[in-house]
C-alpha positions as CSV (number, residue, x, y, z in Angstrom):
1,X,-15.7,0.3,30.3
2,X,-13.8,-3.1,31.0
3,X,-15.2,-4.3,27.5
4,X,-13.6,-1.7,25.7
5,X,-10.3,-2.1,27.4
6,X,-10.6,-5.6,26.2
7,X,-11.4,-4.6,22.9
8,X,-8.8,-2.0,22.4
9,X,-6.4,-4.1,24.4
10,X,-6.6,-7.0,21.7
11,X,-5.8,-4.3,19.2
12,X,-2.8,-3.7,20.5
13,X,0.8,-4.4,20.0
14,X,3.9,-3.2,22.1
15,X,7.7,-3.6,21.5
16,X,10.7,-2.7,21.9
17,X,13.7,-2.9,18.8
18,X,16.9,-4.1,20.8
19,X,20.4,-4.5,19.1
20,X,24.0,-3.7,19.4
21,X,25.2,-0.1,18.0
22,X,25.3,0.2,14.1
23,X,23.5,-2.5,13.5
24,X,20.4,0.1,12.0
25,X,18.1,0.5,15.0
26,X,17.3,3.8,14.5
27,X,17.1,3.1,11.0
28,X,14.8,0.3,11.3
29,X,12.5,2.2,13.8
30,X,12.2,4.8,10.9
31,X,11.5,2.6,8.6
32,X,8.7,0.8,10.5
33,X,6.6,4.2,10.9
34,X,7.6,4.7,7.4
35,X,5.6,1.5,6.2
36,X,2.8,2.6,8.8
37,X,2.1,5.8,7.1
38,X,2.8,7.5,11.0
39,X,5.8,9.4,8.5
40,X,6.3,10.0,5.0
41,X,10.1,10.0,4.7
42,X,12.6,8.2,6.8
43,X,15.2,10.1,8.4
44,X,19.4,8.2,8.4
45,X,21.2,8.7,11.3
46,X,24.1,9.8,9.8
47,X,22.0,11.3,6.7
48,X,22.3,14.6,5.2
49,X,20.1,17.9,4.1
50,X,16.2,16.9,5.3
51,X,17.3,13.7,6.0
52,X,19.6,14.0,9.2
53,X,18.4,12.8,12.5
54,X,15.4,10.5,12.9
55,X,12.3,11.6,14.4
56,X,12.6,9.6,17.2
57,X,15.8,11.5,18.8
58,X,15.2,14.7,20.1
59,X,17.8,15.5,22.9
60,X,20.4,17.9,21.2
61,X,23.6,15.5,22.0
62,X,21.7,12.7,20.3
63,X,21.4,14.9,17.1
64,X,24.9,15.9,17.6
65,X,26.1,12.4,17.7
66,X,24.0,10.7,15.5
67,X,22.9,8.3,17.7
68,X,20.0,7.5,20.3
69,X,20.9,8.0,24.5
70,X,17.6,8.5,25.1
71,X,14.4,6.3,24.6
72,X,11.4,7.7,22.5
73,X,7.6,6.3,22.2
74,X,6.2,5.7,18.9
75,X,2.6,5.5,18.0
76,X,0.9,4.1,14.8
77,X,-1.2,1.7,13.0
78,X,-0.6,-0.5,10.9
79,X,-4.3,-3.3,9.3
80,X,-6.3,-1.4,11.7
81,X,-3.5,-2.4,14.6
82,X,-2.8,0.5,17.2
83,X,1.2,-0.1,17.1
84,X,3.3,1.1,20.4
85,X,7.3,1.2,19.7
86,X,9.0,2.2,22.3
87,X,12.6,2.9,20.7
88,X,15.5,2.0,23.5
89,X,18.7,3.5,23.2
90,X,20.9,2.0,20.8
91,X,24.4,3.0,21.8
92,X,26.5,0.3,24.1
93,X,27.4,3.6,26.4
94,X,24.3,4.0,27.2
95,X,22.4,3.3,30.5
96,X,19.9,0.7,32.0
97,X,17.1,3.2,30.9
98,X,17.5,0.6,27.5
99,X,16.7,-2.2,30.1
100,X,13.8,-0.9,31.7
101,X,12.1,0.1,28.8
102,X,11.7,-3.7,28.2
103,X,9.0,-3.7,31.5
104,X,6.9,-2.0,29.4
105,X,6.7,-4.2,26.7
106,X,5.0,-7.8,25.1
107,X,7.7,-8.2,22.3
108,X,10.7,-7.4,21.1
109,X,12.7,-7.4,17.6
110,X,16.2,-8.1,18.1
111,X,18.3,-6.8,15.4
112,X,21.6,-8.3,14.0
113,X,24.1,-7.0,11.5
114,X,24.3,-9.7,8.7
115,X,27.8,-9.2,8.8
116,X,28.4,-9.4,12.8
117,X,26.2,-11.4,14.2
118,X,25.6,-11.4,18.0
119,X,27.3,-8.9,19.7
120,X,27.7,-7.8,23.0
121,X,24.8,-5.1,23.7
122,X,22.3,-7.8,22.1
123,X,23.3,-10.8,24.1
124,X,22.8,-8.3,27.4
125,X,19.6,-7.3,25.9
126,X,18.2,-10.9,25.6
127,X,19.5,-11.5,28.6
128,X,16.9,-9.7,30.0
129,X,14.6,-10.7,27.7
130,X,14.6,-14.1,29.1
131,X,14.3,-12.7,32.5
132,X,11.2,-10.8,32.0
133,X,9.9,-13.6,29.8
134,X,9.2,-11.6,27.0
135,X,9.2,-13.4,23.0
136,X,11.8,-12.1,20.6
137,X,11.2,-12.2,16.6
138,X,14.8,-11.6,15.0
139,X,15.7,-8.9,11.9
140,X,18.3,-10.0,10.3
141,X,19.4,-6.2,9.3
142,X,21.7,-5.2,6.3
143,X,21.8,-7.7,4.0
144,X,22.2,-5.6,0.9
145,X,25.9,-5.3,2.5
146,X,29.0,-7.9,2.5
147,X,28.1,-10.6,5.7
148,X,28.1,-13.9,6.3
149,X,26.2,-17.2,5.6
150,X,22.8,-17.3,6.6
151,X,23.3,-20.4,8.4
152,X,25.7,-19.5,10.3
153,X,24.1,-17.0,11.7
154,X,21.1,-19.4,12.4
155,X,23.3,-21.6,14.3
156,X,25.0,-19.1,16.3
157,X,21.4,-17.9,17.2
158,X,20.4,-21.2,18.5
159,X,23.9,-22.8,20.1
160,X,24.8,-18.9,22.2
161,X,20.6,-18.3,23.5
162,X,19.4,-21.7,23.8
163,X,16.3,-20.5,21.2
164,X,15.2,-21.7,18.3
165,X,15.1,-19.8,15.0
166,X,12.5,-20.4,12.4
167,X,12.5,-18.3,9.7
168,X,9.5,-16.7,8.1
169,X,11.9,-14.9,5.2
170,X,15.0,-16.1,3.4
171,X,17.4,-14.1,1.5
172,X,18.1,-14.9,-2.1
173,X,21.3,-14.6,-2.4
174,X,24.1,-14.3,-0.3
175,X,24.9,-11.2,1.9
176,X,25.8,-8.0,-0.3
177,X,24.3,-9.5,-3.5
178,X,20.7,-9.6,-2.0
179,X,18.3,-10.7,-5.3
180,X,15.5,-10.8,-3.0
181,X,13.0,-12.6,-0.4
182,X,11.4,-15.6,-0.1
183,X,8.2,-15.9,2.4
184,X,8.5,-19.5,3.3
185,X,4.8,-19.0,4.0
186,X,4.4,-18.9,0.1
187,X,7.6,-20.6,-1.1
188,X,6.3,-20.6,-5.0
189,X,7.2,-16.9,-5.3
190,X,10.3,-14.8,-4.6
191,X,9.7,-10.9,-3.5
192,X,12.0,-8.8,-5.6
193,X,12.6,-5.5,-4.6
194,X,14.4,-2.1,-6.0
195,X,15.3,0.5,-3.5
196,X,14.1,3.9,-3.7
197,X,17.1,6.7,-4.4
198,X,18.4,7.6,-0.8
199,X,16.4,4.6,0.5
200,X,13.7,7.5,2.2
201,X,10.8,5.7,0.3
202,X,9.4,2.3,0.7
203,X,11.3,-0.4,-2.0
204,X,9.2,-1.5,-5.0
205,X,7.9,-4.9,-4.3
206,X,7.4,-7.3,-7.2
207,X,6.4,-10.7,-6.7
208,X,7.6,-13.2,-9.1
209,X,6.6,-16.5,-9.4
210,X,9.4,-19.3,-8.8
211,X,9.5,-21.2,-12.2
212,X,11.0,-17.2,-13.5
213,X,12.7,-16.7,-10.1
214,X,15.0,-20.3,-10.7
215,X,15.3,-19.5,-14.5
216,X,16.8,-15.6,-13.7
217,X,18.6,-16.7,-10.4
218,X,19.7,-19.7,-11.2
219,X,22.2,-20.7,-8.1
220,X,21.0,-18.6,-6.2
221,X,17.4,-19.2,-5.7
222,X,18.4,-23.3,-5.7
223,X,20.9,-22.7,-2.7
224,X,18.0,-20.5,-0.9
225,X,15.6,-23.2,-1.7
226,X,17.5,-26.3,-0.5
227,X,18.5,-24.5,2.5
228,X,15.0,-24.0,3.7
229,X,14.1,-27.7,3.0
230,X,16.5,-28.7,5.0
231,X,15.8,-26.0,7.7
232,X,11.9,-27.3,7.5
233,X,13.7,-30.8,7.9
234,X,15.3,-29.9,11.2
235,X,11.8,-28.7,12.7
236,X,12.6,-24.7,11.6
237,X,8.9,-24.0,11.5
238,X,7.5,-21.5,12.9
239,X,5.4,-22.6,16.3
240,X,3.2,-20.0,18.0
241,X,3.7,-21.7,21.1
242,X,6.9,-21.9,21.3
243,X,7.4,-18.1,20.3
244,X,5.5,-17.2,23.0
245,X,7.4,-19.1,25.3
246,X,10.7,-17.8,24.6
247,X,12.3,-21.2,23.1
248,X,12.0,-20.3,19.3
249,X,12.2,-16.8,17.3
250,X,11.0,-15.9,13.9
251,X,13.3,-14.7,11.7
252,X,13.3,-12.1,9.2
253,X,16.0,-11.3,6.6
254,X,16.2,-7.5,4.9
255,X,17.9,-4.4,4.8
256,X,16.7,-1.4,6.9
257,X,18.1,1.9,5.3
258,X,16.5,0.7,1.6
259,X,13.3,-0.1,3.4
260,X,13.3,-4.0,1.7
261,X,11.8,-6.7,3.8
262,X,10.4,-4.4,6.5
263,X,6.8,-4.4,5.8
264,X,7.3,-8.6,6.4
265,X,8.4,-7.8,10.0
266,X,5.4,-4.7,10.5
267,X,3.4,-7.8,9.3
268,X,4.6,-9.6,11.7
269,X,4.3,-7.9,14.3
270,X,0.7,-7.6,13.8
271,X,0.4,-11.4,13.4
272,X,3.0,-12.7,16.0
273,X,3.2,-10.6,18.4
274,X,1.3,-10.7,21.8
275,X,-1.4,-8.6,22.5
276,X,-1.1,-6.9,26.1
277,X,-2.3,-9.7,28.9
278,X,-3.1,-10.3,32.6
279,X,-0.2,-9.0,34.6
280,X,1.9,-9.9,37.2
281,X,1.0,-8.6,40.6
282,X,3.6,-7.7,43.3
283,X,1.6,-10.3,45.9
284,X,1.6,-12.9,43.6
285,X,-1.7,-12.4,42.0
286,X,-2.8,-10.8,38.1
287,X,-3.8,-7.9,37.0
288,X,-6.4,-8.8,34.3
289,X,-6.7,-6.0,31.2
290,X,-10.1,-5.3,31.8
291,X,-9.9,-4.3,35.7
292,X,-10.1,-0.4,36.8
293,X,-7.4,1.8,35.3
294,X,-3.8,0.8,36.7
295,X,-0.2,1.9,35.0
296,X,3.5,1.4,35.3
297,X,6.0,4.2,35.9
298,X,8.9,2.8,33.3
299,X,10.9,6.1,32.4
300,X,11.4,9.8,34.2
301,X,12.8,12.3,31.5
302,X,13.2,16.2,32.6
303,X,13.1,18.8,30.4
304,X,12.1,17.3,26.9
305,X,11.0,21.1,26.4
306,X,13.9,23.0,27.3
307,X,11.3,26.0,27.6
308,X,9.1,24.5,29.8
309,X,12.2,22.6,32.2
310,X,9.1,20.4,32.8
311,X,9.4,16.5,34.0
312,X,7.4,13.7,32.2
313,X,6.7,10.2,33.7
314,X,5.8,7.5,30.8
315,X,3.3,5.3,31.8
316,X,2.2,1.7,30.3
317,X,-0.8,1.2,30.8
318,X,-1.8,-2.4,32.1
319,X,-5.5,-2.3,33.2
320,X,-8.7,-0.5,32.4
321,X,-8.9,3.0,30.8
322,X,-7.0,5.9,31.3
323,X,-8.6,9.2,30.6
324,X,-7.3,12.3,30.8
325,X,-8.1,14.7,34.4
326,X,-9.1,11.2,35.9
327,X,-7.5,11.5,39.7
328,X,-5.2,7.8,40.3
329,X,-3.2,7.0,43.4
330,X,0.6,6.3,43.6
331,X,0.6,2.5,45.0
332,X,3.8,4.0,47.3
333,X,2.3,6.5,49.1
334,X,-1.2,5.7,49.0
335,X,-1.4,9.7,47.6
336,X,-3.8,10.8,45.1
337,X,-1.8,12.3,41.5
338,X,-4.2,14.4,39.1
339,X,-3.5,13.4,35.2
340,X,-4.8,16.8,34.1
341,X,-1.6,17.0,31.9
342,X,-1.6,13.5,29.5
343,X,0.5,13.4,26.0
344,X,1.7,11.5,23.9
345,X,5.2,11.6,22.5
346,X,6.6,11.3,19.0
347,X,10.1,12.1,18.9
348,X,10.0,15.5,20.1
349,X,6.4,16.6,18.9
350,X,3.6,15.9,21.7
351,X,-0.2,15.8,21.5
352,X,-2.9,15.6,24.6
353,X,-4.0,12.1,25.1
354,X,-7.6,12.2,25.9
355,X,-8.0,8.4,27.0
356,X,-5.6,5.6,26.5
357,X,-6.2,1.8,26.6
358,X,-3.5,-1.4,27.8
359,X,-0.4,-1.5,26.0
360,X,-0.5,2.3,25.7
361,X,2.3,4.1,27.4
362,X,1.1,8.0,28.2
363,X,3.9,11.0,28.8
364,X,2.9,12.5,32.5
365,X,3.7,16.0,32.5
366,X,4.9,17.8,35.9
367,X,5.7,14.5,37.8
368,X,7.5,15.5,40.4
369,X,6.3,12.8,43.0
370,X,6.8,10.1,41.0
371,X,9.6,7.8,40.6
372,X,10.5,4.3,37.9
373,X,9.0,1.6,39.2
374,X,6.0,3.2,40.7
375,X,2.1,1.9,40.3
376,X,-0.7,4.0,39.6
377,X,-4.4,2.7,39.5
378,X,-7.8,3.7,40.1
379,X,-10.1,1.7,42.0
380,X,-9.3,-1.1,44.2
381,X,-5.5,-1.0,45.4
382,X,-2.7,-3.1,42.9
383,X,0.7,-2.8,42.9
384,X,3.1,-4.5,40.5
385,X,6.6,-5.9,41.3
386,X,9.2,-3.4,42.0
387,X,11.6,-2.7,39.3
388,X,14.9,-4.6,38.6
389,X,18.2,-2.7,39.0
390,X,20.5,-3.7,36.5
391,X,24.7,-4.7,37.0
392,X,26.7,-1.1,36.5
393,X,30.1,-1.8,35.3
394,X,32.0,1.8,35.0
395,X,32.6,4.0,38.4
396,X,33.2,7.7,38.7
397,X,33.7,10.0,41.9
398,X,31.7,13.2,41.0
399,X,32.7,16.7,42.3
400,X,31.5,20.0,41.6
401,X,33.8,22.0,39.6
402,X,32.5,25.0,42.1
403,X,31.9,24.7,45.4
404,X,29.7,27.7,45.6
405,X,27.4,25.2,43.6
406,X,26.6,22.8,46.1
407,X,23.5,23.1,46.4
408,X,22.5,23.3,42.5
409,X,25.4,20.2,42.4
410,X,22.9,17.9,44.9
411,X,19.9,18.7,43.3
412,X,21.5,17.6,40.1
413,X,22.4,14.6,41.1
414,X,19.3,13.6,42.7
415,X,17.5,14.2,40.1
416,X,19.2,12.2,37.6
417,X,19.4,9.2,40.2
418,X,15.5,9.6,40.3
419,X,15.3,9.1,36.6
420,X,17.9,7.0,36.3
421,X,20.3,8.3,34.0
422,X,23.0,6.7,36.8
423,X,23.0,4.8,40.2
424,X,24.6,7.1,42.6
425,X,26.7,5.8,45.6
426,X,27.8,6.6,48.9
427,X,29.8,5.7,51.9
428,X,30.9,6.5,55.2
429,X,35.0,7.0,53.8
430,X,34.3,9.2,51.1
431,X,31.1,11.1,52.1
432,X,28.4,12.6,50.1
433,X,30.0,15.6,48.6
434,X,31.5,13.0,46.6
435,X,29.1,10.6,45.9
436,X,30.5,7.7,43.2
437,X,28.4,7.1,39.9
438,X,27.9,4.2,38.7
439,X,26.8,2.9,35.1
440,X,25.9,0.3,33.2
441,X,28.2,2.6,30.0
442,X,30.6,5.2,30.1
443,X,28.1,7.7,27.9
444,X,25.7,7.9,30.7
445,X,28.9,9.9,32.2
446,X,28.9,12.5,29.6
447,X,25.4,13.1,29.5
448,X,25.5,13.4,33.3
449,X,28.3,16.2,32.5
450,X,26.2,17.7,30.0
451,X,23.5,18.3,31.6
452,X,24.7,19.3,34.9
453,X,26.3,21.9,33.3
454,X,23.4,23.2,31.1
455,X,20.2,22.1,33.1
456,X,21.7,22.7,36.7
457,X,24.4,25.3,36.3
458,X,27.0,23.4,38.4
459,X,29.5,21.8,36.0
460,X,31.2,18.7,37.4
461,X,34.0,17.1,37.7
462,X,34.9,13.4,37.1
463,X,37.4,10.7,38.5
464,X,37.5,7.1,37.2
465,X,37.2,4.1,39.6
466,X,39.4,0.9,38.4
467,X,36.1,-1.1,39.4
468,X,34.1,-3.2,37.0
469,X,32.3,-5.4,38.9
470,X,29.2,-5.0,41.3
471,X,27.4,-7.6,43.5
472,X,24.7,-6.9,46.0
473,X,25.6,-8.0,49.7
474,X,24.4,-7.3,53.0
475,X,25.8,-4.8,55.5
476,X,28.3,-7.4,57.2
477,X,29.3,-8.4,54.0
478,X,30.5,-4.9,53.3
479,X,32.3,-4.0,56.6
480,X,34.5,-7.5,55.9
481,X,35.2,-6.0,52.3
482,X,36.2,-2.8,53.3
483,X,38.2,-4.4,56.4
484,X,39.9,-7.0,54.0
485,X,43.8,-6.3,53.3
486,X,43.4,-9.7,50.8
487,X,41.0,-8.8,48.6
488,X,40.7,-5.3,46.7
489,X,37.5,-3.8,46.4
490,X,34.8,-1.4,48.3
491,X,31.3,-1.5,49.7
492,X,29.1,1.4,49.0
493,X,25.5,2.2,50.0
494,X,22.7,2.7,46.5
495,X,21.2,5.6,47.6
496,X,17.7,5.0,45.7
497,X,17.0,1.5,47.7
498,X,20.2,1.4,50.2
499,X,21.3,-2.1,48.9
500,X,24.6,-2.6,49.8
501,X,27.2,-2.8,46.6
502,X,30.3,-4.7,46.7
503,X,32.3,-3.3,43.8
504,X,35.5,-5.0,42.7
505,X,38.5,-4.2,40.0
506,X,37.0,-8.2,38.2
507,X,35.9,-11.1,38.4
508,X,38.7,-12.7,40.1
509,X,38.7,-10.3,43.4
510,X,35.4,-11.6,43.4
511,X,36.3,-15.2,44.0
512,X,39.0,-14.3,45.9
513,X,36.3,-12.5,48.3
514,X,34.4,-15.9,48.3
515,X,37.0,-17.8,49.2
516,X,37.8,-15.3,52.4
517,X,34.4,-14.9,53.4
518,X,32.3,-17.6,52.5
519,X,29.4,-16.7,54.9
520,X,28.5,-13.6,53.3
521,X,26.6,-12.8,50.4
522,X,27.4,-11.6,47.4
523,X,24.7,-11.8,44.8
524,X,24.6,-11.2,41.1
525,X,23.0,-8.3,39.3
526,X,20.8,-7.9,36.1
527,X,22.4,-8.3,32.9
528,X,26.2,-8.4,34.9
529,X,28.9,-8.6,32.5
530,X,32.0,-10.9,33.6
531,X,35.0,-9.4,33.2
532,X,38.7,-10.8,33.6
């Protein structure tokens, strides 16, 4: 048994795509599968006829706004690879539910619009990132479309994260006049492509040889070929070590939505990426891949099958494997949890998993008893660390719109806290028939609206904070916050872990509560965004 989960486990790759809205996540996700076979026609977000809505969103708002809120697991192969993408939310409204995802897993490709450049969601999302340790490789998405100077966006990579870029492509020819690819791995040839009508097929690859690449290009494949001497000069190499380490990236230069340049990053993926490893233990120690089964609870989602109203706990595997009916135990409770209903998920279409190996994630049907951040294993007892609650930076009392719905109103709202679709608050002053939301994006209020009023049948009722700031403190900390007639803020109880919150209206209440009460804490969150 532990030599197969070694086996499969080498086989595997799992990532994440992370980005800023617009910049083609979706789109890129879509055109990954595409490459891998796993679909035979990539859907555009905003597309039309067969084309509208990717396979990877399934919850009705998403298809009604064009855009992902909640995070899908894809599965495919790619040179005899087992390929796990688990597609985050894309939308800066959206919640930490993007964050988390990143527990579960090795990699990541960060994506950045030729024409923008790092942008606010993106830096959050390397942010963590570098917390959890995890290696980046970089898409540089869209440049069939007017952007800047490849350069540029080289330095700004390496002066804003501290990380060196090394590209592995390089565009011939400047953004929105995009003549094709070199792979500096095999700088005698450019790769020119020709997109597919509607960009729903693959881009016809021709390889051309660089003595007919300078004599058609002319300027343009000199510039590109100059510029990636002197990148190779400045030590722009790719180095494995490094990569892995989380001080360089490899870059990658296409265009998402005309499929040109993607199989290069699939490629890479296969070739860079980690394969799933040892893992970190909550007492210090590691979990090696080919101990007894144990998994990490990374996601709650209710109702995927609106006829079912069922609730589905995604699982990465770590350790060992899993196979279906095998009886685990929740590391919390010391409780035993029958697997008898295992799937897998693609977009919305589901199949039984019969056994799963590390770097797998597996859909849990009718988990009731199980929360984020919970360990599952077979065998000796493990437990991994707990997991990280990120900085919320938007505030909302929450009322019922009917009374008479109290009761459907609190199982609502406990529920979503559970899966983590918002934080919810409380406090002595305002009491819990109005609890206070709080989230990383304003969307994760309207899909707490929405499905209140459709899944629970109590329609709410919303009412903005003025805070944008949180830091975690300690019970005294709070009372001399809420006491204070200097400094304007308010302390609030997280009801999943009962950390005291210190919320403020920016970041200068929050100095001006450091200068009053220097002897109590006040301690930064996950991914915190400084405002003001």
């Amino acid at each position: 048994m532990s030599a197969r989960a070694v086996t499969e486990a080498a086989r595997r790759r799992t990532f994440a795509v992370i980005s800023h809205p617009d910049a083609g996540k979706s789109t890129l996700t879509e055109a990954l599968a595409l490459h891998a076979r796993a679909i035979t026609s990539a859907g555009a977000v905003h597309g039309k006829g067969d084309r509208r809505g990717v396979a990877s969103d399934w919850m009705e708002m998403e298809k009604a706004r064009g855009i992902s809120v909640t995070s899908a697991v894809l599965q495919f192969s790619h040179r005899d690879q087992v390929l796990n993408l688990l597609d985050t939310p894309g939308h800066a409204d959206f919640s930490e539910d993007t964050y988390r995802v990143l527990a579960a897993v090795d990699c990541a490709v960060m994506l950045i619009d030729a024409a923008k450049g790092l942008e606010e969601q993106t830096r959050k999302l390397f942010d963590v990132c570098r917390h959890r340790g995890i290696p980046v490789i970089t898409f540089v998405n869209k440049w069939d479309r007017p952007g800047r100077e490849a350069l540029e966006l080289m330095d700004e990579i390496e002066s804003e994260f501290r990380l060196r870029p090394t590209p592995v492509t390089w565009p011939v020819g400047i953004a929105g006049d995009l003549r094709g690819l070199i792979d500096v791995r095999d700088p005698e040839h450019m790769l020119r492509y020709t997109r597919m009508p509607g960009g729903s097929k693959e881009a016809a690859e021709e390889t051309v040889p660089a003595a007919r690449a300078a004599a058609e290009e002319g300027e343009d494949w000199e510039r590109a070929s100059e510029e990636l001497e002197l990148l190779g000069e400045s030590g722009g190499l790719h180095d494995p070590e490094a990569f892995l380490a989380g001080k360089s990236t490899p870059v990658f230069f296409g265009a998402a939505l005309s499929n040109i340049g993607v199989r290069l990053l699939l490629d890479a993926v296969v070739d860079l990426a980690p394969a799933p490893a040892a893992r970190e233990l909550a007492d210090g120690g590691r979990q090696p891949v080919d101990a007894p089964f144990s998994g990490l609870v990374f996601k709650m989602q209710a109702n995927m099958d609106r006829s079912h109203r069922d609730r589905i706990a995604f699982v990465r595997v770590c350790s060992g494997v899993f196979e279906r009916g095998m009886t685990v135990t929740r590391a919390a409770s010391g409780r035993p949890f029958a697997t008898k209903y295992a799937h897998s998920v693609f977009g919305q279409d589901r199949s039984s998993v019969e056994t799963a190996y590390p770097g797998d994630v597996v859909g849990l049907v009718n988990a009731a008893s199980l929360r984020v951040g919970d360990t599952l294993y077979d065998g000796p007892r493990v437990e991994f660390p707990p997991m990280p609650t990120f900085a919320p930076e938007h505030f909302s009392v929450v009322r019922p719109v009917d009374i008479g719905r109290s009761k459907q109103f609190r199982r609502g709202i406990a529920q979503l806290d559970e899966e983590g679709v918002v934080q919810v608050l409380v406090s002595d002053v305002r009491g819990e028939q109005a609890p206070v939301l709080a989230a990383v994006g304003p969307m994760q209020f309207d899909v707490v609206q929405h499905r209140m009023e459709f899944e629970f049948s109590a329609p709410v009722k919303l009412e903005p904070l003025a805070y944008s700031v949180a830091r975690a403190t300690d019970t005294a900390g709070g009372e001399a916050l809420n006491r204070s007639r200097l400094v304007h803020g308010e302390a609030m109880v997280r009801v999943k872990d009962q950390v005291v919150l210190a919320l403020f209206p920016s970041r200068w209440h929050v100095s001006s509560f450091e200068r009053e009460f220097p002897d109590h804490p006040l301690e930064p969150l996950i991914a915190a965004h400084e405002t003001g």
